[in-house]
RODO-2510 file (C-alpha; in nm, 4 decimals, decimal comma):
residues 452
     n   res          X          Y          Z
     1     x     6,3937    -0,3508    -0,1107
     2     x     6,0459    -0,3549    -0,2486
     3     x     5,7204    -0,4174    -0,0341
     4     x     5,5534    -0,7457    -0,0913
     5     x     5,1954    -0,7861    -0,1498
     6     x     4,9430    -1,0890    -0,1074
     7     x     4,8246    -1,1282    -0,4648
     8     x     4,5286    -1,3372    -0,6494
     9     x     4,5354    -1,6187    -0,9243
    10     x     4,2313    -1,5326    -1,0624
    11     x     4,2312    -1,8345    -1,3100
    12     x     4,2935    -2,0614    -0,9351
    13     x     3,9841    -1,8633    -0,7964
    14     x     3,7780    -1,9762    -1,0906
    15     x     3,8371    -2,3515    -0,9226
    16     x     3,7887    -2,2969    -0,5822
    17     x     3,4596    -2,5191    -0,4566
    18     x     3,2955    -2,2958    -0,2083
    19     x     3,0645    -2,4687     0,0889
    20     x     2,7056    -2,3152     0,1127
    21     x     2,7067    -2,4325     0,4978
    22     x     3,0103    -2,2730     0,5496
    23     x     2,9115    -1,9603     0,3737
    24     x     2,5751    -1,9434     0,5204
    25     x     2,5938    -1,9473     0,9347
    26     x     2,3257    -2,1176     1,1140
    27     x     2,1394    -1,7611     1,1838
    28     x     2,1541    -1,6391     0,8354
    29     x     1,8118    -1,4974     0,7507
    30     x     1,8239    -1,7346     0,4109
    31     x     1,8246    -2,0461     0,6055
    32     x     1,5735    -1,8983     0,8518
    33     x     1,3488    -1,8200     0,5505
    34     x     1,3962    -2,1460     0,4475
    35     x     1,3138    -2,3345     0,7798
    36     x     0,9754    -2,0823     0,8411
    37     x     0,8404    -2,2092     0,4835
    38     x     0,8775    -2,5567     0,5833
    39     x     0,6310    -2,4986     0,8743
    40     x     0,3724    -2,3701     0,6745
    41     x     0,0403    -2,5044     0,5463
    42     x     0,0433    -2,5083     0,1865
    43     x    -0,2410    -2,7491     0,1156
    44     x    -0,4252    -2,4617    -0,0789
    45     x    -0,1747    -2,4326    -0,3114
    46     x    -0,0520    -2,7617    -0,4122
    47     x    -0,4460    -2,8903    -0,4809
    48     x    -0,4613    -2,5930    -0,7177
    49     x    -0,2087    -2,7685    -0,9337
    50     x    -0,3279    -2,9571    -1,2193
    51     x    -0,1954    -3,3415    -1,2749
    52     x    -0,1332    -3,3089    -1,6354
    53     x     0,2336    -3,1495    -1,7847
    54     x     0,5898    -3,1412    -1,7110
    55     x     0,7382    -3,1801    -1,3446
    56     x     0,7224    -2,8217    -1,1735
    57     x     0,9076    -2,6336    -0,9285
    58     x     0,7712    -2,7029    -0,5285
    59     x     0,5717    -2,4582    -0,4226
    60     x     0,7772    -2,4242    -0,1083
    61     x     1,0935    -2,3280    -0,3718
    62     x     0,9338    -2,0385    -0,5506
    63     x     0,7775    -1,9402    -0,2044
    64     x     1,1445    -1,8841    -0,0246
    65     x     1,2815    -1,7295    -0,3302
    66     x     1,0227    -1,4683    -0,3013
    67     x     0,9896    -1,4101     0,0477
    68     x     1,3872    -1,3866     0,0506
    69     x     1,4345    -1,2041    -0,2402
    70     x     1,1466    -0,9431    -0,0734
    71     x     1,2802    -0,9708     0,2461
    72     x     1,6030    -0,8427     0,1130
    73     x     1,5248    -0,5237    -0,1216
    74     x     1,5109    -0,7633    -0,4506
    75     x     1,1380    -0,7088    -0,5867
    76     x     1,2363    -0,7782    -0,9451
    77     x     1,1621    -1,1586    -1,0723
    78     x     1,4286    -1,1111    -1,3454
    79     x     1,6745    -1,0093    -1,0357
    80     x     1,5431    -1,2821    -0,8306
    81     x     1,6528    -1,4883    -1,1292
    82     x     1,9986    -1,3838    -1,1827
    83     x     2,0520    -1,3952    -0,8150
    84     x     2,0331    -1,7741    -0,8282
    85     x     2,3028    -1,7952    -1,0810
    86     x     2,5570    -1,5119    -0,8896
    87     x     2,4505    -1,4825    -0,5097
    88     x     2,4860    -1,7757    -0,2721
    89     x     2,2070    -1,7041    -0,0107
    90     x     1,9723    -1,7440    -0,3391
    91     x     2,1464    -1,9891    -0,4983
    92     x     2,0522    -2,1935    -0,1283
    93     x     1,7382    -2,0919    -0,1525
    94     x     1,6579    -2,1953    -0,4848
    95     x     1,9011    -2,5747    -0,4207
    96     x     2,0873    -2,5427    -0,7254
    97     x     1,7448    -2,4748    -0,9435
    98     x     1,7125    -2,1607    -1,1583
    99     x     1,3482    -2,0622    -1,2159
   100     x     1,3032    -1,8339    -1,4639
   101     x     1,1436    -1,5147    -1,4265
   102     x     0,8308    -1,5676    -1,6011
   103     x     0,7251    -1,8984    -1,3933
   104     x     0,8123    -1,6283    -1,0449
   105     x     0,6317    -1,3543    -1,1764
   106     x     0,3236    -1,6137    -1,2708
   107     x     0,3149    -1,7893    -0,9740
   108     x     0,3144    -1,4105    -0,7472
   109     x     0,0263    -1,3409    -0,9455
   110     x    -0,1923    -1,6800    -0,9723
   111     x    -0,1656    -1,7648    -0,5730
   112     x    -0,2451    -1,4025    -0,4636
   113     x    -0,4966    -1,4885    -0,2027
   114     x    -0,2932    -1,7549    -0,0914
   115     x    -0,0036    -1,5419    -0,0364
   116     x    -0,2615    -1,3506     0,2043
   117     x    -0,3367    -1,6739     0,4081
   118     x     0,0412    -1,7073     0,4501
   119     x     0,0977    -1,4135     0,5878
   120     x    -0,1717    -1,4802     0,8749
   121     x     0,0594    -1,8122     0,9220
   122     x     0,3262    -1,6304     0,9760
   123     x     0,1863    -1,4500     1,2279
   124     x     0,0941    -1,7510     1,3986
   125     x     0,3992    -1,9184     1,3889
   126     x     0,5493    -1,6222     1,5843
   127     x     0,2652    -1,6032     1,8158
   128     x     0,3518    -1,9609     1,8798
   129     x     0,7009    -1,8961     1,9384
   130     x     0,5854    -1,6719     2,2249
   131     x     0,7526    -1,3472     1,9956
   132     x     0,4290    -1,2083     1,9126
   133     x     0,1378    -1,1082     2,2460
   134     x    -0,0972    -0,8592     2,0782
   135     x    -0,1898    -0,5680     2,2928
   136     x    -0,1359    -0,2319     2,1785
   137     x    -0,1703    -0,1299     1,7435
   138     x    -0,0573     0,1654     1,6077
   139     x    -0,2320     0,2435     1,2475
   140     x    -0,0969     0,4643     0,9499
   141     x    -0,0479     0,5161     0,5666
   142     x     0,1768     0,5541     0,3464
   143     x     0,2037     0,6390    -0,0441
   144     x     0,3796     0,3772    -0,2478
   145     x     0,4558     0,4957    -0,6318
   146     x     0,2094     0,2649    -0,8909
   147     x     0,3788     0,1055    -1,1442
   148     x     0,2965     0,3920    -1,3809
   149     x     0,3324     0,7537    -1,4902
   150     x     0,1275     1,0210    -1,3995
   151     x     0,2249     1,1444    -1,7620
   152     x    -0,0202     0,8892    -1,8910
   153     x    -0,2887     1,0258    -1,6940
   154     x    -0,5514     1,2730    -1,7815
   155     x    -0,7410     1,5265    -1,5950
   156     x    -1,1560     1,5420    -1,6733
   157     x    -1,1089     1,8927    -1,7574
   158     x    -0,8471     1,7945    -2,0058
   159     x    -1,0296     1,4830    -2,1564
   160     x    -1,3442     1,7041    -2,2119
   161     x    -1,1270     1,9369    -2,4314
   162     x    -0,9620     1,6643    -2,6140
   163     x    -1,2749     1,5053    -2,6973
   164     x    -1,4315     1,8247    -2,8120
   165     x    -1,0780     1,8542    -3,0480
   166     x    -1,0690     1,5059    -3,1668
   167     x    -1,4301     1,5320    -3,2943
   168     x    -1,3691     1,8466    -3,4704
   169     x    -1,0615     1,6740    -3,6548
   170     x    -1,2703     1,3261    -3,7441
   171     x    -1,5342     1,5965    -3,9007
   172     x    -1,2802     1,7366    -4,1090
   173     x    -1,0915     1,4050    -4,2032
   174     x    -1,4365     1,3058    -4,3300
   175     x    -1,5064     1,6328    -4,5053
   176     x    -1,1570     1,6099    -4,6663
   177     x    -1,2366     1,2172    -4,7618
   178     x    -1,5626     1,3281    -4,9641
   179     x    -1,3459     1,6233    -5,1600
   180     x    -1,3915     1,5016    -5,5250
   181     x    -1,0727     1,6337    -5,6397
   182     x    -0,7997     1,3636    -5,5288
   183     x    -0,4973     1,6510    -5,5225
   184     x    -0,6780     1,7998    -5,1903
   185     x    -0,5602     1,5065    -4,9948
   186     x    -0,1624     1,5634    -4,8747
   187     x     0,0592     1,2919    -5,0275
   188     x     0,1544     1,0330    -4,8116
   189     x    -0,1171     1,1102    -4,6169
   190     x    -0,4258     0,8427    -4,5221
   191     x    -0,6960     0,9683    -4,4658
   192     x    -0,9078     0,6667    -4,3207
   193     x    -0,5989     0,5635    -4,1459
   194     x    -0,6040     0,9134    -3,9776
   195     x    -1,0013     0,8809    -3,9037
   196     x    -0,9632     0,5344    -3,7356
   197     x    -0,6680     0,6631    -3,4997
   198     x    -0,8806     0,9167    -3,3917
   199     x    -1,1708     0,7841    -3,3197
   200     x    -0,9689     0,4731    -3,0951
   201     x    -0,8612     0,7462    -2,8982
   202     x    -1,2053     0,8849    -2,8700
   203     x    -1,3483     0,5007    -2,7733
   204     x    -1,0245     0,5537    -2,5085
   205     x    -1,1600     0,8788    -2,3580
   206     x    -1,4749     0,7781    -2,3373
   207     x    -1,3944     0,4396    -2,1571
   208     x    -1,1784     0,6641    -1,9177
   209     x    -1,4873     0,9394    -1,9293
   210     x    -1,7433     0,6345    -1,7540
   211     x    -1,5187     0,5534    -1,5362
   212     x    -1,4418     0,9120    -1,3828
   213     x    -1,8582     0,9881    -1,3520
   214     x    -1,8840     0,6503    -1,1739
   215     x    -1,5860     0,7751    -0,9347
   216     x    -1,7649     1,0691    -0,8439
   217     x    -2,1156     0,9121    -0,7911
   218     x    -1,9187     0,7036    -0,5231
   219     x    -1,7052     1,0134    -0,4067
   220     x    -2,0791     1,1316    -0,3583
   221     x    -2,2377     0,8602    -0,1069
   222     x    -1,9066     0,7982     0,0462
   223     x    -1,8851     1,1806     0,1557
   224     x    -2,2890     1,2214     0,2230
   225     x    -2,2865     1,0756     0,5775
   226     x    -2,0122     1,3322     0,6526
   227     x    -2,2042     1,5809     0,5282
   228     x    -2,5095     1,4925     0,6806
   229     x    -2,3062     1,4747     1,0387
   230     x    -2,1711     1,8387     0,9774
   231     x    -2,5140     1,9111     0,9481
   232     x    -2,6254     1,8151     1,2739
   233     x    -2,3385     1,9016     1,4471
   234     x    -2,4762     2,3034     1,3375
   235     x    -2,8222     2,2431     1,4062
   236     x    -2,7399     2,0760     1,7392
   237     x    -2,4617     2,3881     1,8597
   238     x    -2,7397     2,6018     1,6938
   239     x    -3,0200     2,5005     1,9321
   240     x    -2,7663     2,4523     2,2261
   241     x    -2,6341     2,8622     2,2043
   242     x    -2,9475     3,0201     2,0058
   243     x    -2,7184     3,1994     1,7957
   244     x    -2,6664     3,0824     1,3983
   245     x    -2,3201     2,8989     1,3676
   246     x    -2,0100     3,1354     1,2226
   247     x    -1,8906     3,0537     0,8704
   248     x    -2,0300     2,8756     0,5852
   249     x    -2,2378     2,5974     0,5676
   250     x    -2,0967     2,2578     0,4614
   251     x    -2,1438     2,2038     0,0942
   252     x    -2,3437     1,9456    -0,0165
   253     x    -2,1439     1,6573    -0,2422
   254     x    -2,1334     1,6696    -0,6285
   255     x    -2,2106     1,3659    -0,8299
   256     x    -2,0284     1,5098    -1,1054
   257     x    -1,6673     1,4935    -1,1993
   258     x    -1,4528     1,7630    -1,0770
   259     x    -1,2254     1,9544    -1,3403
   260     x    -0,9025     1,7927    -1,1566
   261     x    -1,0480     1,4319    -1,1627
   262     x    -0,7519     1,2106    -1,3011
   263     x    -0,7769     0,9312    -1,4965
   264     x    -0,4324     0,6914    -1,5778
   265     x    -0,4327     0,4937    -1,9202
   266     x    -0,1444     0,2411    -1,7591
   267     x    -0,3369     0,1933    -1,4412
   268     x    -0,6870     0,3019    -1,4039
   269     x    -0,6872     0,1829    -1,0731
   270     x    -0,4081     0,3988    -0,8965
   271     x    -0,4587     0,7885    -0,8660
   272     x    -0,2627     1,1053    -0,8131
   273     x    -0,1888     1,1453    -0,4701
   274     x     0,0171     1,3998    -0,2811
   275     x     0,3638     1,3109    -0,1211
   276     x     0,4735     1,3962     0,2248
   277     x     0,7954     1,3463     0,1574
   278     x     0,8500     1,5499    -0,1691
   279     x     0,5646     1,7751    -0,1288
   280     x     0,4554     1,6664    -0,5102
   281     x     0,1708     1,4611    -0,6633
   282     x     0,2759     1,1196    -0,7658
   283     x     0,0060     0,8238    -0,9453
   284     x     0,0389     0,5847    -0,6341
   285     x    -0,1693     0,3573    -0,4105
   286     x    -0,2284     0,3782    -0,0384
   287     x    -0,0605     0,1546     0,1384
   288     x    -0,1745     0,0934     0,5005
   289     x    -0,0641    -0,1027     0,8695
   290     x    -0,1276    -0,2235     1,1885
   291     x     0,2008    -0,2193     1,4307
   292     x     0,1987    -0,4159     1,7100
   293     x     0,3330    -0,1776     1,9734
   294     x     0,5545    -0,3843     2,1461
   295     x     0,7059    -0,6665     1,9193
   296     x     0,6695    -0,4513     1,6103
   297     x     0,5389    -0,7403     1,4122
   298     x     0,2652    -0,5784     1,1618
   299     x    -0,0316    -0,7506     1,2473
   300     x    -0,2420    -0,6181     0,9357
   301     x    -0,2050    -0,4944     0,5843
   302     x    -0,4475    -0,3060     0,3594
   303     x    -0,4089    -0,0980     0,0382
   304     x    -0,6413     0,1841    -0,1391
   305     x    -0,6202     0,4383    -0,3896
   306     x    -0,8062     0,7063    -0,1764
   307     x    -0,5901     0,9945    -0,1475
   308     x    -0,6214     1,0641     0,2324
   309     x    -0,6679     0,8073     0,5533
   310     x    -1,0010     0,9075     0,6384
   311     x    -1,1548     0,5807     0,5205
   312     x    -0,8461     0,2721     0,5976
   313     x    -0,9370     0,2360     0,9350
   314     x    -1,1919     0,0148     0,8865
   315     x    -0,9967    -0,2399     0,5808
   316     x    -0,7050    -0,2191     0,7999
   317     x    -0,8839    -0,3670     1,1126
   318     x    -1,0969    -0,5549     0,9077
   319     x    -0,7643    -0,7165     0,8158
   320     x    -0,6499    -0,8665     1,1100
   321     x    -0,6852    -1,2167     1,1947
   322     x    -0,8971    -1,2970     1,4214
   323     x    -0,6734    -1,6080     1,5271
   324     x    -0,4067    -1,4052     1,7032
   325     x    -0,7100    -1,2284     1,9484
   326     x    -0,7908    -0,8137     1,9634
   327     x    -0,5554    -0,6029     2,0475
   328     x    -0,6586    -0,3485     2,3938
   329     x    -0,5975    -0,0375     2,1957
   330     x    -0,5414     0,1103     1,8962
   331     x    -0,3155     0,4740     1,8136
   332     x    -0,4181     0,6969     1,5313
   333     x    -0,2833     0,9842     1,3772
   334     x    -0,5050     1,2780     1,2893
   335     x    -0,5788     1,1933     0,9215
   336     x    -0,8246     0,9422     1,0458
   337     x    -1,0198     1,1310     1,2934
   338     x    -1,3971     1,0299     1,2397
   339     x    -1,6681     0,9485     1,4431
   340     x    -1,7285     0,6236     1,1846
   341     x    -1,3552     0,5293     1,2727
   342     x    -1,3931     0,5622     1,6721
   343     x    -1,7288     0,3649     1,6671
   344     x    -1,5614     0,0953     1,3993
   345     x    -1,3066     0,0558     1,6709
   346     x    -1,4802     0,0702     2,0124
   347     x    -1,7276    -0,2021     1,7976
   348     x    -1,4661    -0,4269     1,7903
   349     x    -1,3845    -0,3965     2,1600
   350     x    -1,0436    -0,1847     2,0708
   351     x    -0,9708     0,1196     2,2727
   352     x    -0,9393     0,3863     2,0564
   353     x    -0,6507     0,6977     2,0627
   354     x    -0,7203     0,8982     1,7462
   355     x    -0,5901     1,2493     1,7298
   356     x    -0,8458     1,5259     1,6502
   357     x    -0,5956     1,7424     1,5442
   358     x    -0,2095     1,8171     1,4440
   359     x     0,0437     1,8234     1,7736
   360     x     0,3037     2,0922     1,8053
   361     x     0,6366     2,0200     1,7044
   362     x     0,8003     2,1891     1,9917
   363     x     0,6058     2,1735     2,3458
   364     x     0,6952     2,4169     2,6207
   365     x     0,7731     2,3062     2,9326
   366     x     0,4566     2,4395     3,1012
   367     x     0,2963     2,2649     2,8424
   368     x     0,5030     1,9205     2,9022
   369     x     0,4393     1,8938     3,2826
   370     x     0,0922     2,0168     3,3058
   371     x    -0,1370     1,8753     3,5487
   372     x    -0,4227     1,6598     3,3563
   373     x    -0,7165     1,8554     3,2536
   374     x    -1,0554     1,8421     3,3411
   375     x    -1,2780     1,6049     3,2044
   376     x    -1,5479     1,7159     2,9521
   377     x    -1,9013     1,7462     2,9996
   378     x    -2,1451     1,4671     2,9406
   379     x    -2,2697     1,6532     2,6954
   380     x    -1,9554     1,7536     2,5283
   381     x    -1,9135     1,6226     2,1440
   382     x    -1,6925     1,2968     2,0745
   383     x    -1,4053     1,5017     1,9111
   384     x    -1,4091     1,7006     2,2764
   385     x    -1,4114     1,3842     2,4354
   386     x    -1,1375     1,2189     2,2002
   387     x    -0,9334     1,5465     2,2366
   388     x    -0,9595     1,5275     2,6093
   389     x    -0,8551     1,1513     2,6333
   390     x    -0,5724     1,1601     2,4816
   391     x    -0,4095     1,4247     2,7194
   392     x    -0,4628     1,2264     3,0336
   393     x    -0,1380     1,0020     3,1262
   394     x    -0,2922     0,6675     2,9470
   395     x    -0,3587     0,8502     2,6255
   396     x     0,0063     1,0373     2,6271
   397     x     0,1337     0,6813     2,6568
   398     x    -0,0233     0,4544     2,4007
   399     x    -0,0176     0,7425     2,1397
   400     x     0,3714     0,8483     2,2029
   401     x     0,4325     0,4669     2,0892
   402     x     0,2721     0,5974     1,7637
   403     x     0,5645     0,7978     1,6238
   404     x     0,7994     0,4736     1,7628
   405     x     0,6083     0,1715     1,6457
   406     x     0,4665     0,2526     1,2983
   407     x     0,6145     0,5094     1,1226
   408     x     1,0036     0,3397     1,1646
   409     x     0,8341     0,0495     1,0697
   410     x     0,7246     0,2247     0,7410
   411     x     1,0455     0,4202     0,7163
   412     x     1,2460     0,0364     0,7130
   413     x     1,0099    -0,0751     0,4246
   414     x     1,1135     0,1935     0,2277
   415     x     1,4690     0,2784     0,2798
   416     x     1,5626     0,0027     0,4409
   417     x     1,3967    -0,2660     0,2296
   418     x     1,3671    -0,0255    -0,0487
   419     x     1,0317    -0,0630    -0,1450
   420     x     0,9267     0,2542    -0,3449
   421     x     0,7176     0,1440    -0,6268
   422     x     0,5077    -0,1640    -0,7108
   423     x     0,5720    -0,4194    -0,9778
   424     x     0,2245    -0,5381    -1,0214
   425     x    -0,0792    -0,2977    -1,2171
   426     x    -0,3849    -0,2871    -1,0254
   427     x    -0,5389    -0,2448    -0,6980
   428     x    -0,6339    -0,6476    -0,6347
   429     x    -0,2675    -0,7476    -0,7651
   430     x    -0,0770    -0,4369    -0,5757
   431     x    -0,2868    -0,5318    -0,2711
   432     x    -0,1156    -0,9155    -0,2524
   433     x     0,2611    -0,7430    -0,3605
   434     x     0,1873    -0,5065    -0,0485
   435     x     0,1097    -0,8163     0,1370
   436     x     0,4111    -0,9672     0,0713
   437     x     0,6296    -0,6886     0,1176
   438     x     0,4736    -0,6920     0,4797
   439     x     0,4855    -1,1071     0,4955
   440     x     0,8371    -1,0623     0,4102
   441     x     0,9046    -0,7436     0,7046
   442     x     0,7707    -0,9899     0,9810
   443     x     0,9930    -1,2440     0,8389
   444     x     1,3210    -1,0050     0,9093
   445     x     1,1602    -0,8925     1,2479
   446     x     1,0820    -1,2949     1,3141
   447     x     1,4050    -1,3858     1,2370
   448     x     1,6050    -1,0548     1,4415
   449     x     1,3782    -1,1834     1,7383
   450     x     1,4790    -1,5240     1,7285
   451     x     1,8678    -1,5074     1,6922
   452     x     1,8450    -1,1948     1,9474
***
C-alpha cells in the first residue's frame, strides 16, 4: 500500500483567477498605505505638472508605490517595478498599472521638497487620529552607507603627491613629444593622447583640491566658538583657584587641510565616517531623528555629512513642525553635549537631558539606589549643572526612555526595514530619500497603531 499525496497541476495553477480583496485583508498595510495617500494634500504637486504631453500616472499612484515599496525594505525603483508584475500587495497598489523605473526614480527626485511636506502630513493625520500627543523626544544619529566607495576617494595628503607625480609625467610626455627623432616615441604609444589624460586628471584634483581648502576654512569658524569657550572656561577656573590650569592649552583651529582630509570622486558630498557597528570607516552620510517617547512616531528627520553629532541638534529640531506643538523635553546622548545645543533647546522652550559624559555599562547596586545628590553651586559650570540634572529621579526617567525610544527605532530602519545604503548621490537628494525612509517608518508605526 503506498502513501498518497495531495499533488499540483501546475498548468491548472497557471488559470486560477486570484481576488486582490481576498488576498489583501482589510488591515493589510498596502491598503492602509493606500487609504493614508488619499487623505493627503497634494495640491503642490499636481500644479507642478505641465498641460502639454501624453496622459501620466496620478501622483497619488507613484506616491503609494513608493511609500509601500519603502515601507517594506524595497528601495530599488527597478524592484518596485518588477514587484507590480509578480507581488500582489504592489500589483494593488499600482491598480493593474506598471510604471517603469525611470518615471519612479524621476518623480523621487523632481518632488523632493514635496515629499518633505508629506511627511509633516503624515504626522498630522496621526495627530488627528489622537495616535500621536507630543511630549517627550529622544534625539540620535546614525551612519547610513552613501551610494559610493570610499575606494574612489582620496586623502589631501595623497592628492598633493599625485599632483606633484602627474606634473612630473606631463613634463616628460612633452619633453618626449619635442624629441626630433620619431623612433624615441614607443610604438603604439600616443603621446598627446597620454598628455591630455593626464592633465583631466590634474583639472580633477584640483577641482577636488578647492573643495577640501574650502572644507577646512568652514571646519575653522565652525570649531572657533568652541575654542574660544575652552578658552574662557581656563581663564575663568584660572582666576577662580589662582593656580594655572593642568594640561595643554586648547589648540587654536587650522584653516588648512589636514593630511587625512578625504575627498570622494562619486560623491563629493558624503565623507568617511567611522562605524559603531563595525568599528571601520565607511563614505556615508549622517542620518539623524527625533523619537517621540511615547508613540514612537519620529517627529523629525535631518541628514549631514559631519562625522560626529556635535552639530545635528540644532537641523534636527529645526526640523520639526511647528503644527504638531513643542515637545516638554528632549533626551540626548553624550555625542551632543554643548553648551550651543542646551541653549538651542531651552530657546525653544524644550527641557533639555543631554549627557556630559559616557554611562557605565554595569551599575552597582550602591550605585543604582543611591539617594539623589546634592545640587550644584550657583556658580557651578553648565556641564556640572547638566551632569547633576540628569541624576535626580526626573532626569533618570526621561533619559532611560533614550536607549528604548530611539535607538530600536533606528535599529528597525536598518534591519528591520533594511535600509543600509542610499540610492540617491548627494546631500540635498539623500536628505529627501532619508525623509522618506522615515515618512514611510511612521506609516508602519501609523498603521500597527491603528489595527492594534
Amino acid at each position: 500500500m503506498t502513501r498518497k499525496f495531495k499533488a499540483v497541476d501546475y498548468e491548472a495553477a497557471l488559470d486560477q483567477t486570484v481576488s486582490l480583496r481576498e488576498a489583501l485583508p482589510a488591515n493589510h498595510l498596502a491598503r492602509f498605505v493606500v487609504d493614508v495617500v488619499a487623505e493627503l494634500d497634494l495640491a503642490h504637486i499636481d500644479e507642478r505638472y505641465g498641460l502639454r504631453g501624453g496622459e501620466a500616472y496620478a501622483p497619488e499612484l507613484l506616491l503609494a508605490l513608493l511609500f509601500y515599496g519603502y515601507a517594506t525594505g524595497v528601495f530599488s525603483s527597478r524592484k518596485i517595478e518588477k514587484a507590480t508584475y509578480e507581488t500582489l500587495p504592489f500589483r494593488f497598489v499600482a491598480g493593474g498599472l506598471h510604471p517603469d523605473h525611470d518615471t519612479l526614480a524621476n518623480f523621487r527626485k523632481t518632488f523632493r521638497a514635496e515629499i518633505k511636506e508629506l511627511f509633516v502630513q503624515v504626522l498630522l493625520l496621526a495627530q488627528a487620529a489622537g495616535y500621536l500627543k507630543l511630549g517627550n523626544i529622544s534625539i540620535d544619529g546614525s551612519k547610513v552607507h552613501a551610494n559610493a566607495s570610499k575606494s574612489q576617494a582620496v586623502s589631501y595628503k595623497r592628492l598633493l603627491e599625485l599632483e606633484t607625480h602627474l606634473h612630473a609625467e606631463v613634463d616628460q610626455l612633452f619633453l618626449l613629444a619635442e624629441q626630433a627623432d620619431g623612433h624615441v616615441v614607443p610604438e603604439g604609444m600616443n603621446v598627446t593622447d597620454e598628455i591630455a589624460l593626464r592633465q583631466e586628471r590634474l583639472a580633477r584634483l584640483a577641482e577636488a583640491k578647492k573643495v577640501l581648502q574650502t572644507r577646512a576654512q568652514e571646519r575653522q569658524a565652525a570649531e572657533q566658538a568652541e575654542y574660544a569657550a575652552q578658552q574662557r572656561a581656563r581663564e575663568a577656573k584660572a582666576q577662580r583657584t589662582g593656580r594655572k590650569p593642568r594640561g595643554r592649552s586648547p589648540t587654536p583651529p587650522s584653516g588648512e587641510p589636514q593630511d587625512k582630509d578625504q575627498y570622494n570622486f562619486t560623491d563629493p558630498e558624503s565623507r568617511i565616517m567611522k562605524s559603531s557597528s563595525s568599528g571601520g570607516f565607511e563614505q556615508a552620510y549622517n542620518a539623524q531623528v527625533a523619537v517621540d517617547q511615547d508613540s514612537f512616531f519620529i517627529v523629525a528627520c535631518s541628514l549631514s555629512n559631519h562625522p560626529n553629532d556635535k552639530a545635528e541638534a540644532e537641523p534636527t529640531l529645526a526640523a520639526l513642525p511647528p503644527a504638531l506643538g513643542i515637545p516638554e523635553a528632549a533626551a540626548l546622548d553624550n555625542g551632543f553635549w554643548s553648551e550651543q545645543n542646551r541653549t538651542a533647546l531651552e530657546e525653544r522652550h524644550i527641557e533639555p537631558y543631554i549627557a556630559t559624559g559616557r554611562e557605565p555599562h554595569h551599575q552597582s547596586w550602591q550605585e543604582r539606589f543611591a539617594a539623589e545628590p546634592e545640587p550644584p553651586a550657583e556658580d557651578a559650570s553648565p556641564q556640572v549643572k547638566m551632569a547633576y540634572k540628569l541624576r535626580t529621579e526626573i532626569g533618570q526617567a526621561i533619559y532611560r526612555l533614550r536607549k528604548c525610544t530611539v535607538e530600536p527605532v533606528i535599529g528597525i530602519i536598518k534591519a528591520v526595514l533594511g535600509f543600509r545604503q542610499f540610492s540617491l548621490r548627494g546631500l540635498d537628494p539623500a536628505d529627501c530619500e532619508w525623509c522618506l525612509v522615515c515618512l514611510a517608518f511612521n506609516l508602519k508605526r501609523f498603521h500597527t497603531l491603528a489595527w492594534a
